[in-house]
N, C-alpha and C positions, 0 to 999 in steps of 0.2 A: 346627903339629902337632895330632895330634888331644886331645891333655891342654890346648890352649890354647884350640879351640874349644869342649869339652866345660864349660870353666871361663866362656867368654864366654856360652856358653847356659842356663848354672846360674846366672846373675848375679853372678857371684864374681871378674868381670874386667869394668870398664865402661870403653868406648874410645872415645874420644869427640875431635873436631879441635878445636884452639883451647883445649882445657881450660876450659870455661865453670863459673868457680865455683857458680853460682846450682844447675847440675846436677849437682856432684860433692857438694856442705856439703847439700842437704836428704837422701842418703845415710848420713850420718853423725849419731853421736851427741854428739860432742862438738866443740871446735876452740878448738886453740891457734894462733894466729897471729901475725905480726907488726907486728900494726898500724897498717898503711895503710888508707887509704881505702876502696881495692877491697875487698879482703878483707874487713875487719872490717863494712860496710855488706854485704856478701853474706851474713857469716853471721848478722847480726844479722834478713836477709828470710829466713833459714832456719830460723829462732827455737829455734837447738839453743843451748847454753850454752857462752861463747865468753870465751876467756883470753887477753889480749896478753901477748905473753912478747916478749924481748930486752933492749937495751940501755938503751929506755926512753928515749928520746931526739925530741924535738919530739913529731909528731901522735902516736906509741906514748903516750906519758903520755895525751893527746885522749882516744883512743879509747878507753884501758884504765879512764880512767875515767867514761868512758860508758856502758860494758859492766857496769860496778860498781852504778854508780848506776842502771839499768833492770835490775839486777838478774838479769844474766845471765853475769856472770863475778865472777870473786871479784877482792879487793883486791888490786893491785901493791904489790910488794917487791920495792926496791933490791937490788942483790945487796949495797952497802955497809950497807946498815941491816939484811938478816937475820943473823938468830943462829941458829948450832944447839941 
């Protein structure tokens, strides 16, 4: 439609094969991810400020607190140890 090209040409739709993180995370301001490998190594070459979020389970703990400790995402919280 022409409301779909008008959006892909205003940069406000980027389409791209394969979903290459490297070029969708330097887009962005922020990112919460789930803590693999890929991902959190992608956003951390895009050097936006980066949050593992989920279950928190094997590499997720890794990574989340690598992100912490360089200083680019904040502190993990169990969902058993937060309080309101």
């Amino acid at each position: 439609t022409k409301e779909l090209e008008a959006a892909v040409a205003a940069g406000k739709i980027l389409e791209l094969e394969g979903a290459p993180f490297g070029l969708l995370f330097e887009r962005l301001d922020a990112l919460c991810v789930h803590g693999g490998l890929g991902t959190t190594a992608e956003a951390m070459r895009a050097g936006i400020p980066t949050t593992v979020v989920g279950v928190l389970l094997m590499d997720q703990r890794f990574w989340g607190m690598q992100c912490e400790k360089l200083g680019i995402g904040s502190q993990m919280v169990h969902i058993a140890t937060w309080k309101k």
